[in-house]
Wavefront OBJ file of the C-alpha trace (Angstrom):
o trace
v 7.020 -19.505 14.552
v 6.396 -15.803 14.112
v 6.610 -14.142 16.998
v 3.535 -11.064 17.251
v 3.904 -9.582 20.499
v 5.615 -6.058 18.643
v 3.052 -5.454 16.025
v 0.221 -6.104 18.912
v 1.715 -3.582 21.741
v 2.398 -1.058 19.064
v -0.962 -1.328 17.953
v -2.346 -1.710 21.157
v -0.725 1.585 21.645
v -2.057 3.537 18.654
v 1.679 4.094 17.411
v 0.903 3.279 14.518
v 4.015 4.373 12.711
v 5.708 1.983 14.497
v 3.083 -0.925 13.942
v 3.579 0.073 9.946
v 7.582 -0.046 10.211
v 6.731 -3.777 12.271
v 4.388 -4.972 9.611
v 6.605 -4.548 7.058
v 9.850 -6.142 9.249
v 7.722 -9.276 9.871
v 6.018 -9.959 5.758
v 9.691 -9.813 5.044
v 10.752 -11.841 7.954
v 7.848 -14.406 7.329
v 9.178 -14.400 3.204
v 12.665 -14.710 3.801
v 13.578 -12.018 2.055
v 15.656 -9.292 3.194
v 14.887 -5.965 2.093
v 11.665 -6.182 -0.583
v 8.606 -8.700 -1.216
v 8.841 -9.200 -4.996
v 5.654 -10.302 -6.908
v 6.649 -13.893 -6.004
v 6.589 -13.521 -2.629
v 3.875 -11.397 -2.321
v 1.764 -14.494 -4.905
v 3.078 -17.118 -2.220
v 2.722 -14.811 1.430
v 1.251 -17.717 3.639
v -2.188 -16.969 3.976
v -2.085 -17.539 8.348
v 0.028 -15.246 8.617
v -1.268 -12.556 6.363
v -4.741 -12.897 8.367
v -2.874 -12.760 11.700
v -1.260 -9.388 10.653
v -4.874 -8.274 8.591
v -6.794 -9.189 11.669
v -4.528 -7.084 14.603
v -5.042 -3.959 12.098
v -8.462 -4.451 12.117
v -9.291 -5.347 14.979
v -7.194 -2.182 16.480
v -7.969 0.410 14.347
v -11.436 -0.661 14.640
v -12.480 -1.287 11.490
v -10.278 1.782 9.779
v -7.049 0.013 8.467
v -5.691 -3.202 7.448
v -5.243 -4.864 3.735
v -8.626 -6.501 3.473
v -9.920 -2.802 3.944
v -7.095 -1.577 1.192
v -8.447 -4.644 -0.884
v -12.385 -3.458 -0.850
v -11.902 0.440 -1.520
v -9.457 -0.960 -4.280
v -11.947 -2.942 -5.669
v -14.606 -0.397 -4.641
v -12.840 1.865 -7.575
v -13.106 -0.192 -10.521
v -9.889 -2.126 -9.836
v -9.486 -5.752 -11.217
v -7.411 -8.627 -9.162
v -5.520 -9.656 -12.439
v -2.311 -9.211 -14.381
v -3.745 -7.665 -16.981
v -2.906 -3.538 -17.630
v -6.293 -2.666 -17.077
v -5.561 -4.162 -13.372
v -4.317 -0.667 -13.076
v -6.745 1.424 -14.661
v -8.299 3.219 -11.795
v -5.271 2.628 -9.124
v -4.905 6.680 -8.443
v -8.197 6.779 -7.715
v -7.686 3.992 -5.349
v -4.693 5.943 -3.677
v -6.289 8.954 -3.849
v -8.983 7.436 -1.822
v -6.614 5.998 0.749
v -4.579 9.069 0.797
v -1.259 8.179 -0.925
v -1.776 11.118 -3.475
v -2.566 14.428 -2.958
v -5.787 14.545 -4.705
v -6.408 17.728 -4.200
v -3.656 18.804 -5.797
v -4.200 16.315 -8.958
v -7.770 18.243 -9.103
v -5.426 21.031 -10.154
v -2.625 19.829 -12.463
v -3.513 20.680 -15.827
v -4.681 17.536 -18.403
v -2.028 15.601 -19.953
v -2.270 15.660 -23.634
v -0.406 14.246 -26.717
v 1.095 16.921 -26.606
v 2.537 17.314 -23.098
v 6.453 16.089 -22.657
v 7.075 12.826 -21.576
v 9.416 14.530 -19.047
v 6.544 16.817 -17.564
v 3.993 13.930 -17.123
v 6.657 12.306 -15.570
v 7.580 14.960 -13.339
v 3.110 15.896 -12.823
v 2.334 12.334 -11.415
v 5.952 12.233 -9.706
v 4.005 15.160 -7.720
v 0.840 13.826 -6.459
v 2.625 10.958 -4.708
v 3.112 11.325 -0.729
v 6.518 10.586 0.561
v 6.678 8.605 3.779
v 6.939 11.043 5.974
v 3.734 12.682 4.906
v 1.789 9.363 5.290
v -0.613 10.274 7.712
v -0.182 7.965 10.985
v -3.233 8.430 12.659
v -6.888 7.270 12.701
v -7.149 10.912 10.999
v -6.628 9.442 7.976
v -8.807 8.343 5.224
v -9.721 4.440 6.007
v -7.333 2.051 3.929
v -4.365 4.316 4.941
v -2.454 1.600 6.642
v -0.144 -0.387 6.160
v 1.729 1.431 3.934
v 4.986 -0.653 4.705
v 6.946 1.018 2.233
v 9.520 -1.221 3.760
v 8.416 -4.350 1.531
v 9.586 -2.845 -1.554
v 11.939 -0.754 -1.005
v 13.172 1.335 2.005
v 13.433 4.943 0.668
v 11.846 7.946 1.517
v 10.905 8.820 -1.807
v 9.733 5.778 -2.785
v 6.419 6.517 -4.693
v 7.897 9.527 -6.113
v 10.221 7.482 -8.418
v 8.014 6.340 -11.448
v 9.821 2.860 -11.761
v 9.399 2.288 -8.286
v 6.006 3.734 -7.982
v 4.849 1.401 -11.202
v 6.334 -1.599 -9.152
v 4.468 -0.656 -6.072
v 0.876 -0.679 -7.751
v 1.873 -4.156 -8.987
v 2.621 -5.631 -5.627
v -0.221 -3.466 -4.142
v -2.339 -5.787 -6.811
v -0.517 -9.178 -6.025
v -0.584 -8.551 -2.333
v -4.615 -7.869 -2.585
v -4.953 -10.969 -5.237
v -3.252 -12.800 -2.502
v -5.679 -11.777 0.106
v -8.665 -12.502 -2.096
v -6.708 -15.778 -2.690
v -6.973 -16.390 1.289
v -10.617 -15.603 1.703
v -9.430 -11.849 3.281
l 1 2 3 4 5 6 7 8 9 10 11 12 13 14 15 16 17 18 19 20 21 22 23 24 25 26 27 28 29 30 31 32 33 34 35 36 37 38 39 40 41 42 43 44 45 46 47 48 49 50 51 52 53 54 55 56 57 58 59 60 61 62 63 64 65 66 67 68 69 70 71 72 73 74 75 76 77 78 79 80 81 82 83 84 85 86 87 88 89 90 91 92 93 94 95 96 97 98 99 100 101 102 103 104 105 106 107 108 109 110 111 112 113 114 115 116 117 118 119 120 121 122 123 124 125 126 127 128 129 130 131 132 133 134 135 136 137 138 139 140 141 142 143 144 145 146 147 148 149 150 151 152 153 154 155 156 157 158 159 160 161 162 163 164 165 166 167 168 169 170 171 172 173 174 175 176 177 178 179 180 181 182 183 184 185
């Protein structure tokens, strides 16, 4: 039996740092896994439990965070629920929505061409991407901010900044919101 009483006093609290860190400690806890959700996982996350931690966002934030709110404005922007590439298409304009890129600053960056090095588009998008500690923590933030919970792929600050990584967390972003559509979230 998962235990909830953390993730609702830290939201009850508005610490919602804390509530992200919590969210992310209990979808592994509730996986079995110990220190990322892999696509697996994140196919299979029991859908009870993935309401009960939707629904205490929600219902705290008042309406301004949780998945199922992640899910519409991903949707919202063109996004598909499937495993094809195109699944991805308009993802930056998702997290640009949300906040996870700066999108002022991709308003900026000069077009990428056929001509631009592999190496500097690399290095452009690497750019946009906020690290943790500029996630915004605060109903301040665009709605869909949280969870982040960084924490369920991989716990480093720079996690989004990292191409691989980054490419791996749009995927699980897209499993984990096929999985709530999956649910009825």
């Amino acid at each position: 039996m998962v235990d909830y009483t953390t993730l609702n006093d830290l939201l009850a609290f508005k610490k919602w740092k804390d509530a992200d860190i919590e969210t992310a400690r209990l979808m592994l806890e509730i996986a079995g896994k110990k220190y990322y959700l892999d696509s697996i996982a994140l196919k299979n996350f029991p859908c009870d439990e993935l309401r009960t931690i939707d629904k205490f966002w929600i219902d705290y934030s008042k309406g301004h965070f949780g998945f199922s709110i992640q899910k519409s404005i991903y949707l919202l922007k063109g996004n598909r629920l499937d495993d094809s590439l195109d699944a991805l298409k308009y993802f930056n304009e998702f997290a640009n929505a949300v906040g996870w890129r700066d999108a002022r600053l991709a308003e900026k960056q000069p077009k990428v061409t056929l001509q631009t090095p592999i190496t500097e588009t690399i290095k452009m998008e690497e750019d946009l991407w906020l690290r943790y500690n500029q996630i915004n923590f605060s109903l301040d933030s665009p709605p869909g901010h949280l969870p982040a919970v960084h924490g369920i792929l991989q716990e480093t600050e720079n996690f989004w900044r990292i191409p691989s990584m980054a490419s791996s967390l749009r995927w699980n972003r897209i499993n984990l919101y096929t999985r709530l559509e999956s649910c009825d979230l």
